[in-house]
ZAKEVO-271595 format. One record per residue (C-alpha): residue in three letters; x negated, y, z. Coordinates in steps of 0.1 Angstrom, whole numbers, padded with zeros to 4 digits, always signed. Last residue first. Layout:
N
ALAXYZ
...
This chain:
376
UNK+1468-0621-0390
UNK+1502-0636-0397
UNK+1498-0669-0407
UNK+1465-0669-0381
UNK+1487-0658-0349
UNK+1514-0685-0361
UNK+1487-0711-0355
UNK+1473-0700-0327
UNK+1508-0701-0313
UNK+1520-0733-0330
UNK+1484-0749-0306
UNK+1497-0730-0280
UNK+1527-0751-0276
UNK+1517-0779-0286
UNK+1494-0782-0258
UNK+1525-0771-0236
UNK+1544-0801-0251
UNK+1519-0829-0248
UNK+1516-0822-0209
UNK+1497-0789-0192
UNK+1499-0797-0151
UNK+1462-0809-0147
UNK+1449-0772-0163
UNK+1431-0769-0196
UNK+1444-0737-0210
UNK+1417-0728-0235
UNK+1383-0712-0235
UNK+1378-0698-0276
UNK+1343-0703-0286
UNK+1328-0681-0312
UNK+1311-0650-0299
UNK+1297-0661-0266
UNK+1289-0691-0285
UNK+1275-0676-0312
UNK+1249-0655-0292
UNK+1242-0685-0270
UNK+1236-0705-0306
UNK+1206-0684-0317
UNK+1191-0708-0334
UNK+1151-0698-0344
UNK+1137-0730-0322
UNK+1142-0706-0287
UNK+1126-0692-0261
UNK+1136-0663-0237
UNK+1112-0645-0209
UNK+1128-0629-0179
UNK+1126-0598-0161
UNK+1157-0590-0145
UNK+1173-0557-0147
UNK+1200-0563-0176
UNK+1213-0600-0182
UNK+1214-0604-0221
UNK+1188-0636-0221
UNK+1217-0648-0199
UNK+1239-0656-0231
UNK+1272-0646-0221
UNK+1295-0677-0220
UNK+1322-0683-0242
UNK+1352-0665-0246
UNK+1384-0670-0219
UNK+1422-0679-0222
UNK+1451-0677-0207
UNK+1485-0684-0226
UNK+1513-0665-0216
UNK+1517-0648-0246
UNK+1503-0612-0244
UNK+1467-0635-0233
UNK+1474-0653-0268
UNK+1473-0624-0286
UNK+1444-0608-0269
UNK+1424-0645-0278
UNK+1435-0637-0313
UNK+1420-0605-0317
UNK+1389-0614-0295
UNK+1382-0646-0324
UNK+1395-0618-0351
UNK+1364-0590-0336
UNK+1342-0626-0334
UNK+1344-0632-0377
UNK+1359-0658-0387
UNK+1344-0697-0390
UNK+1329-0701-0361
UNK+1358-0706-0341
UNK+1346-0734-0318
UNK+1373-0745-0298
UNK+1370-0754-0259
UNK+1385-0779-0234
UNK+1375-0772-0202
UNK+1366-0793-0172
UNK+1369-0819-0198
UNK+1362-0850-0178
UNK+1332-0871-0197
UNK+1316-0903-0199
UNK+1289-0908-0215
UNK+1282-0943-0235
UNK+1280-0927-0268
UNK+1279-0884-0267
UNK+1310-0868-0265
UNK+1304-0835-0289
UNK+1313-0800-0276
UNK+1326-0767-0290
UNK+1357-0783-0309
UNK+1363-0776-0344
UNK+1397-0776-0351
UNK+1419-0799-0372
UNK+1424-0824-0351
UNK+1436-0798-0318
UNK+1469-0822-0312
UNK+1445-0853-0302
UNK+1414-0839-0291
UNK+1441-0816-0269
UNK+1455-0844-0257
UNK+1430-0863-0250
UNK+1420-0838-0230
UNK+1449-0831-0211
UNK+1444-0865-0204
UNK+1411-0866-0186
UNK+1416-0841-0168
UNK+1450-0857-0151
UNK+1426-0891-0149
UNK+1402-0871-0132
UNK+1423-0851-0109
UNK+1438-0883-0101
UNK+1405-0902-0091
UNK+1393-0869-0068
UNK+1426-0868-0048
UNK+1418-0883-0016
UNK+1385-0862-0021
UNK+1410-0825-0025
UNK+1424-0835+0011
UNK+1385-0838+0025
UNK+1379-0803+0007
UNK+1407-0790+0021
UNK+1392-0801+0057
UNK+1359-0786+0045
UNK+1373-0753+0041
UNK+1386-0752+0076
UNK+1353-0760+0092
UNK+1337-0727+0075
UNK+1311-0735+0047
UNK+1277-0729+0064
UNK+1255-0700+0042
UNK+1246-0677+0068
UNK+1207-0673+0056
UNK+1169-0673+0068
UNK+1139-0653+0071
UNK+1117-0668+0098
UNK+1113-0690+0124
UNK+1139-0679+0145
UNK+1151-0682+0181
UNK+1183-0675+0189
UNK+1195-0707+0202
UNK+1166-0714+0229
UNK+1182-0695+0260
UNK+1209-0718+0257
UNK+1184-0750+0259
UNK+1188-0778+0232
UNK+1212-0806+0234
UNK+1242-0791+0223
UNK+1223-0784+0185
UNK+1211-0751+0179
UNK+1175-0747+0181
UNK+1162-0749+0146
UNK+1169-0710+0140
UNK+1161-0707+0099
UNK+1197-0688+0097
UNK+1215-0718+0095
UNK+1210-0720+0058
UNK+1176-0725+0058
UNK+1172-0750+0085
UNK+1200-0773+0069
UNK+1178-0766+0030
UNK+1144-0774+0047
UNK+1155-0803+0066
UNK+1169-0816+0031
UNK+1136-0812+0016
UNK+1122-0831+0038
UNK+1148-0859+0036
UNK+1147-0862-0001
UNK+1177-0878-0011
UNK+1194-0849-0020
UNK+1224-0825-0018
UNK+1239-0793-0025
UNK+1280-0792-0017
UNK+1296-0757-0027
UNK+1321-0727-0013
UNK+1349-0708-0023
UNK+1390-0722-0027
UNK+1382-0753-0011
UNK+1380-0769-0050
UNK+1377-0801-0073
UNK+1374-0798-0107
UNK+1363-0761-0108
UNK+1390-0739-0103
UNK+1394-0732-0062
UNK+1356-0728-0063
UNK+1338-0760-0051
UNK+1304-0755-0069
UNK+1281-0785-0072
UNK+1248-0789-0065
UNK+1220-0814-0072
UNK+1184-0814-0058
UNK+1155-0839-0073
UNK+1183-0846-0096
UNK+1201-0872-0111
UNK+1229-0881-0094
UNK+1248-0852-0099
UNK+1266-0866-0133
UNK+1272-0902-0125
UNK+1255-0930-0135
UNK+1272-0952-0156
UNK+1253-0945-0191
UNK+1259-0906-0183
UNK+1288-0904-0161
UNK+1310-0876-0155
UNK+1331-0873-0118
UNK+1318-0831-0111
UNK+1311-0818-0148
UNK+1316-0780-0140
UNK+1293-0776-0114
UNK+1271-0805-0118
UNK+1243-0782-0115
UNK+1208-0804-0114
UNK+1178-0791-0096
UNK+1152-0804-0114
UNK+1117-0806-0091
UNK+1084-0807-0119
UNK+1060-0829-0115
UNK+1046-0835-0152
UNK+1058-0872-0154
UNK+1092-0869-0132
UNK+1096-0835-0152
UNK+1093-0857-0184
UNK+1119-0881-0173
UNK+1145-0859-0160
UNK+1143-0840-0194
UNK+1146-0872-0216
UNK+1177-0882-0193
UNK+1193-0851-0194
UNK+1192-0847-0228
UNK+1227-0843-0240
UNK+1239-0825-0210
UNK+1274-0846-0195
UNK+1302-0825-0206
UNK+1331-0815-0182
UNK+1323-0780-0192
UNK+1291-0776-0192
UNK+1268-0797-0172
UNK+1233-0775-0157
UNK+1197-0790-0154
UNK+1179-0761-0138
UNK+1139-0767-0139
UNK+1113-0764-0113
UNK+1077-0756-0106
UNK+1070-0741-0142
UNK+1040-0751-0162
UNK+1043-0722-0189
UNK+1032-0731-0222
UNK+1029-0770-0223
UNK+1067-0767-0196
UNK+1081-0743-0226
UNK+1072-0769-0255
UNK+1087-0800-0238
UNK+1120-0771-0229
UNK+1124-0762-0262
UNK+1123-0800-0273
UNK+1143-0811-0250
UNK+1172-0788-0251
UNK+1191-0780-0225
UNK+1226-0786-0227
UNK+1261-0773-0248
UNK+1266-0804-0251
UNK+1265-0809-0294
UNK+1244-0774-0300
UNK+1210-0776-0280
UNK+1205-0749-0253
UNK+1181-0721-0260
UNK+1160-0723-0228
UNK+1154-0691-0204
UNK+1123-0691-0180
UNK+1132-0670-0151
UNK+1101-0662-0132
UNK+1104-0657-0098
UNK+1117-0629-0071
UNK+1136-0653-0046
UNK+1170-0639-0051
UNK+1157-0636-0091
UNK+1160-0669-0093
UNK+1195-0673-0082
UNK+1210-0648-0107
UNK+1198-0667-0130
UNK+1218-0697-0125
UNK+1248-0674-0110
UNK+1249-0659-0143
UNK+1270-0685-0158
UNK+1257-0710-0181
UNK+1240-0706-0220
UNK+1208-0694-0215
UNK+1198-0725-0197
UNK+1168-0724-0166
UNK+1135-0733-0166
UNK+1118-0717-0134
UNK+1084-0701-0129
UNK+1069-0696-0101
UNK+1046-0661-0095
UNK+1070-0644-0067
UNK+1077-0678-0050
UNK+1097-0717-0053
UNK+1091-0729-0014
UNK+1113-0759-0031
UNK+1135-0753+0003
UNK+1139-0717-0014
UNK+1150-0724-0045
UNK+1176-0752-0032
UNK+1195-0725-0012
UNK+1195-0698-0039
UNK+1211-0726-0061
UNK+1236-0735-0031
UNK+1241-0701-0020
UNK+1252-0695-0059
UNK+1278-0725-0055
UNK+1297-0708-0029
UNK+1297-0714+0012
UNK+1281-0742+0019
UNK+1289-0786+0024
UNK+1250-0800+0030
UNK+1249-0834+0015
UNK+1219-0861+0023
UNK+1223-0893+0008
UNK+1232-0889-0025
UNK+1248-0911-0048
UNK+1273-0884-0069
UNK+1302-0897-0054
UNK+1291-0910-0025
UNK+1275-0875-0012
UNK+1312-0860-0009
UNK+1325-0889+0015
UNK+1293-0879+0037
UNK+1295-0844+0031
UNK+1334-0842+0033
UNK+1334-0860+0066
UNK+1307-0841+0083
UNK+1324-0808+0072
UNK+1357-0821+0087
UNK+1343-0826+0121
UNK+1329-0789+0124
UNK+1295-0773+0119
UNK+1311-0743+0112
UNK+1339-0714+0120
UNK+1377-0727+0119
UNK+1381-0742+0157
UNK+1414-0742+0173
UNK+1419-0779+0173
UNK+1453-0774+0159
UNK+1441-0752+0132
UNK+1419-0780+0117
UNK+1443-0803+0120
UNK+1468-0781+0104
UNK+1438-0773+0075
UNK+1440-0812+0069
UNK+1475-0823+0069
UNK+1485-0791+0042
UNK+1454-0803+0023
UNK+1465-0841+0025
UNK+1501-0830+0015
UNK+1487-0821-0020
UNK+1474-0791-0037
UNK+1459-0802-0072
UNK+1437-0767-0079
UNK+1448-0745-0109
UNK+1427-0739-0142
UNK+1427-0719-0175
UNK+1469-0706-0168
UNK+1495-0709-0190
UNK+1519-0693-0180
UNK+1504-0663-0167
């Protein structure tokens, strides 16, 4: 593809990194370069205790659990973000509570979710960024689940180096996570960071994801180290992961500003399109993806033309599915009437919005969409 959605900034750093890594023969966990990414990792997003694991869907199973979230919970959760949201609270068999999300940020919606916590009293809610794009609300939800005691686990997936009013995306919640797959806007290829400033609760998630066997540091007894206390997970990120995670931190301010102008760019060229998100006063944002919102033809010309562009080079994804759609898992949906998952999934077109696009390449498949609607 020549044009592909997303690729990683590989440097010399990386290269330096894994070598390292290699050199001191030890690739498993609980290495040097894990400590170093958590602690350089936990800066960003003001946290002080970061746990570097193995994929972003550990980390929301992870943060479930340490919450003791059970059978009867129920969670609030976005029905437009990827499945792994869902996914995650159905690992530990509760209640998926699914919001409508409001139509600027692609976020939760307040109002939806004031009237769901009244109805349901959940024990947690999933605050999830799309796209680069700081949630609209966040700071109306974080203070009414302050007020009514509910944990947020925030997912700054997508939006990893956003600010809302100068405080950066991640920093907000009771936990946070962030997925490091290879095209999110930093990446180790698989894995995540979760975090918190809650020392208990960050006890709970180490314990967890070392298999729930608390014995394990050099200074307790061999005979010691298998000991459980209960059901509990491999979730560690391997030692070499971390070290390209390290080399992808030396690069975090580029990768921004890179982001950041293939936005602009695309804000710039794309003028005459609707875009599928709204920058919101005082937020800043890092177009993880820049999206258009096609909601003007029908969705069989939207997949038409997104076929086209595929045969040319130019990769491109729809929006997200709405999770109300997920088959096997009982979950109850709420909305205000708007059905704007449905149209999203529908509507949005995912373009090309890797660092290495310039002015031309934008340009580029902007005359192909173009030429696809002259002669379509």
């Amino acid at each position: 593809m020549k044009y592909p959605l997303n690729l990683p900034l590989i440097t010399q750093y990386e290269k330096k990194f894994v070598n390292d890594v290699l050199k001191k023969n030890w690739i498993s966990v609980n290495g040097e370069y894990n400590k170093i990414f958590e602690n350089k990792f936990g800066k960003i997003i003001n946290k002080k205790y970061n746990l570097s694991v193995q994929s972003g869907t550990a980390a929301l199973h992870l943060a479930l659990k340490a919450l003791n979230i059970k059978e009867k919970d129920y969670i609030l959760c976005p029905n437009y973000s990827c499945s792994a949201n869902i996914n995650s609270i159905s690992q530990v068999r509760a209640k998926p509570i699914l919001i409508e999300v409001e139509n600027e940020t692609l976020g939760l919606d307040y109002e939806i979710v004031k009237k769901a916590i009244l109805k349901f009293k959940p024990k947690a809610l999933q605050l999830v960024h799309v796209y680069g794009f700081p949630a609209r609300d966040t700071l109306k939800i974080i203070k009414l689940c302050k007020k009514k005691k509910i944990y947020v686990i925030e997912d700054a997936s997508e939006s990893l180096g956003a600010m809302i009013k100068k405080k950066p995306v991640g920093s907000f919640g009771d936990i946070s996570m962030v997925s490091l797959r290879s095209e999110k806007m930093i990446g180790v290829g698989e894995g995540a960071m979760i975090s918190t400033n809650n020392k208990k609760i960050f006890e709970n998630i180490n314990l967890l994801a070392c298999r729930n066997m608390p014995f394990r540091s050099k200074n307790d007894l061999y005979w010691k180290k298998y000991i459980s206390k209960g059901e509990g997970y491999n979730y560690l990120m391997p030692h070499i992961l971390a070290a390209i995670g390290v080399g992808q931190l030396k690069n975090f301010k580029k990768i921004i500003n890179k982001k950041i102008k293939v936005g602009n760019f695309y804000r710039k060229e794309f003028k005459d399109y609707k875009f599928a998100q709204k920058i919101i006063k005082g937020d800043k944002v890092v177009f993880w993806l820049n999206v258009i919102n096609l909601n003007n033809f029908p969705k069989e010309r939207v997949r038409k033309l997104g076929n086209y562009l595929i045969k040319n080079g130019i990769e491109v994804r729809s929006g997200f599915w709405p999770l109300n759609n997920t088959p096997n898992i009982k979950k109850i949906y709420i909305s205000d009437g708007n059905k704007h998952s449905k149209e999203f999934f529908e509507k949005f077109l995912v373009l090309p919005s890797n660092i290495n696009l310039n002015l031309k390449d934008i340009r580029f498949i902007k005359k192909k969409i173009q030429d696809f609607f002259l002669n379509n």
